[in-house]
N, C-alpha and C positions, 0 to 999 in steps of 0.2 A: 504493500500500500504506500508507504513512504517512496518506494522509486518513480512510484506512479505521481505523487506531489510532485516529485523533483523535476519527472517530464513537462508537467504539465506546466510547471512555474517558469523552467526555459525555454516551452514555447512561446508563452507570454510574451517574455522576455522580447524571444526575437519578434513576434510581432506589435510591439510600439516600438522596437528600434526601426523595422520595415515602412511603418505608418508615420513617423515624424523625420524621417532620414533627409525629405525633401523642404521640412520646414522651417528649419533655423539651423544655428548651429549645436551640433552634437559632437559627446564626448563618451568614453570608454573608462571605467574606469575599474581596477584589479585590487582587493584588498586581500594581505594575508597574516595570520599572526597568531595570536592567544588570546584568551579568556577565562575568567575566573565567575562561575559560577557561585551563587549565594545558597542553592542547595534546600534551603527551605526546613521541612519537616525530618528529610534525612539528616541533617545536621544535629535535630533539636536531636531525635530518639536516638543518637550514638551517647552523646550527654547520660540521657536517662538512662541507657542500658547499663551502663557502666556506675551511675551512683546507687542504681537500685540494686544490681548483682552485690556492690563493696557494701550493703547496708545485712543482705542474705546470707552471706560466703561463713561458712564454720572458721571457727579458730585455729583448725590445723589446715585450711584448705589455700590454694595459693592460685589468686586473678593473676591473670596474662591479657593483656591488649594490644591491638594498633588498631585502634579506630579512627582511621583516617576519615577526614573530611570530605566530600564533597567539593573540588576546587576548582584547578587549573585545566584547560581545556585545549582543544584546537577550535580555530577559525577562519574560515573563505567567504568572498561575497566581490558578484558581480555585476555593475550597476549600469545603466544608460542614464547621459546626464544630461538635460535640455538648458541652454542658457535661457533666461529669462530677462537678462541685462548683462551690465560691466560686472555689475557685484554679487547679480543673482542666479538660483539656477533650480530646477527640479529635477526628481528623477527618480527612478525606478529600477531597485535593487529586487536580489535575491541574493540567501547566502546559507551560510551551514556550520553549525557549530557542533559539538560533540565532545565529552566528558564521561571517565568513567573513574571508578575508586573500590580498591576493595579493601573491607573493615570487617574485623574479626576482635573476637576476642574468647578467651577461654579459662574454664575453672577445673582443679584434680577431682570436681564431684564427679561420681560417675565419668570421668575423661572428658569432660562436657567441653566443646566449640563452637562456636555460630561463626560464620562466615556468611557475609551479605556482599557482592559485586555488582554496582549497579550500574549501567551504561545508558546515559541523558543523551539524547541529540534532539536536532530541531532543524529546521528549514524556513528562515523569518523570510520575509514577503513583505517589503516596504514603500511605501512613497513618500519621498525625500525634500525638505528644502535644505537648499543649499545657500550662506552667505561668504563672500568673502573680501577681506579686507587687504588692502595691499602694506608692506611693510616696508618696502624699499627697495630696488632691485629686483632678483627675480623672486621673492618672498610673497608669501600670502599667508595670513591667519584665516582659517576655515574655520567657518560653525555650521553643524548640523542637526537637524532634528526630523525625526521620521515617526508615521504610525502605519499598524499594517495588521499581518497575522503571520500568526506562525507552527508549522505543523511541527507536530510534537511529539516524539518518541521515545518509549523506554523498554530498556532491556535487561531486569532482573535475573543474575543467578546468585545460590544462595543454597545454604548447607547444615546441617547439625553433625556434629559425629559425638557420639556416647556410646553407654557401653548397654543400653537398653532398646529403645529405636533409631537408628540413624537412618537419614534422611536428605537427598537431594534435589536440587530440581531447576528448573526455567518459568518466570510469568514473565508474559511478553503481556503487557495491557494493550488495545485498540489504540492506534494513533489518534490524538486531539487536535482539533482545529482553535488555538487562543489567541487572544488578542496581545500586542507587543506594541512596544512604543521603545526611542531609543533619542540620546542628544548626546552633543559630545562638542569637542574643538580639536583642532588640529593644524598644521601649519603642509603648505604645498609649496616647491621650488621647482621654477621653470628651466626645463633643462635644454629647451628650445621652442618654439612655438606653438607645439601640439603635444611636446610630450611634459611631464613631472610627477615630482615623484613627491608620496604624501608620505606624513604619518597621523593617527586619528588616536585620540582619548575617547572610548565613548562608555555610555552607560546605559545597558537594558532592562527595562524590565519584561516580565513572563513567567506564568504559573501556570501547571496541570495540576487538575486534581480530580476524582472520582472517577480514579483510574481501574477499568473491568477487564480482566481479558484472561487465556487459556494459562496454565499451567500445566508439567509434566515432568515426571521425576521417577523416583525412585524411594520406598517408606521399608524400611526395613532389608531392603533386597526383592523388593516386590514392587512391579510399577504400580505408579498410580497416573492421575490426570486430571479434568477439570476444566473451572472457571471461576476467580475469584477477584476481590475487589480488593485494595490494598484502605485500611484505617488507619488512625492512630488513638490510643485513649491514655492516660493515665494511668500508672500503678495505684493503689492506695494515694491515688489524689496528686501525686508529685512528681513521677515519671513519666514521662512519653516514652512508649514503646508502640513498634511498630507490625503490624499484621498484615495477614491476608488469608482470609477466609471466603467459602462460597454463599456463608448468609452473614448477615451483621450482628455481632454477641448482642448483647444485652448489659454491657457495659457502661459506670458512668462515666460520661465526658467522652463516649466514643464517637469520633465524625470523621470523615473522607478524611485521606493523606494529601498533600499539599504540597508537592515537590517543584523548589524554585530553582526558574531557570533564566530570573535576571540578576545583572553580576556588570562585569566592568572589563572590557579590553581593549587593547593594544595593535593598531593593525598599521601594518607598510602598506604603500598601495603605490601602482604608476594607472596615472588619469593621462588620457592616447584621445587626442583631437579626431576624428574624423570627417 
């Protein structure tokens, strides 16, 4: 489903570049770099897993962690840029980001482990204004701001091993269709006429939540399969931990997962006159 977004968004693409090519001037422009996602609710429930386990754990028994965070990413994005003036410009991106992390941690009860790997990506869909300010020479300060959508994918795997059920598996939830907004500043250097080269500050935002989709695994040495919804509720009032089940407990404070996918990156880019 997602490759099928991605076609559909580069046709797009090529057809307003096809549709305005004749009417003003146009430009190309290539961004590539990193991004740090803000991760959301997977963030919160590593926290919780970890204070609630050190509150449980016997007096002979010994925590082990790396719950890593939710963070650093890869990022692409390919835009058509229309001038609108000397200073101004619109335009119309696509792009692709993608994050993944895996966080464990483990206690000597029963040999108990959880391993969670979760793999975020997304495909934002924007229209763009562009301002820019000249600095002197061949310099420009850039300001940006875009709103749009953005398809939204995730790819959970994730693990127990004990010495009673052990248990592995895959939940791929349904891709989302969310809305996205994004601004930032940046500075462009003319390295001739048509071509220069950027760098961009920016900041997004973007959330999924009331994520449903298949699972399939393995519970004991026996497969299993499915369709489940991922939550979060509170321990005894004060932990977030994180689920996925095929009906909703009965838990209080229990409500959809919330997993955030705006954050802050860093992108080179060469903008190509045509």
């Amino acid at each position: 489903m997602l490759k099928l977004h991605k076609t559909l968004a580069f046709l797009s693409l090529c057809v307003l570049l096809a549709a305005t090519a004749q009417a003003g001037s146009l430009s190309l422009k290539f961004n590539l770099g990193g991004t740090y996602l803000m991760g959301g609710d997977y963030n919160k429930v590593l926290d919780g897993w970890r204070d609630y386990e050190l509150t449980v754990i016997g007096p002979a028994e010994t925590f082990t962690d790396n719950l890593d965070k939710l963070g650093l990413g890869f990022q692409a994005s390919a835009e058509v840029i229309y001038e609108l003036g000397s200073n101004m410009a619109a335009g119309l991106e696509i792009g692709y980001f993608s994050a993944s992390v895996e966080s464990w941690f483990s206690r000597t009860w029963h040999d108990y482990k959880l391993t969670m790997n979760p793999t975020f990506s997304a495909v934002p869909i924007l229209a763009n204004f562009h301002y820019f300010m000249p600095l002197g020479g061949a310099l420009k300060l850039h300001g940006t701001a875009g709103l749009g959508i953005m398809l939204a994918h995730l790819n959970m795997v994730y693990a127990i091993e004990d010495t009673f059920t052990p248990y592995n598996g895959t939940w791929i939830p349904k891709d989302k269709v969310v809305f996205t907004a994004k601004a930032g500043i940046g500075v462009e250097y003319g390295l001739t006429e048509t071509i220069s080269l950027t760098f961009d500050l920016l900041g997004r935002l973007g959330e999924i939540t009331d994520l449903t989709g298949e699972y399939e695994g393995t519970f004991d040495g026996v497969p299993y399969s499915g369709t489940a919804t991922g939550y979060v509720y509170d321990v005894v009032g004060l932990y977030p931990i994180f689920i996925m089940t095929e009906t909703m407990p009965a838990y209080p404070n229990i409500r959809a997962a919330k997993f955030g996918l705006g954050g802050l990156s860093a992108l080179f880019g060469v903008r190509i006159g045509i």
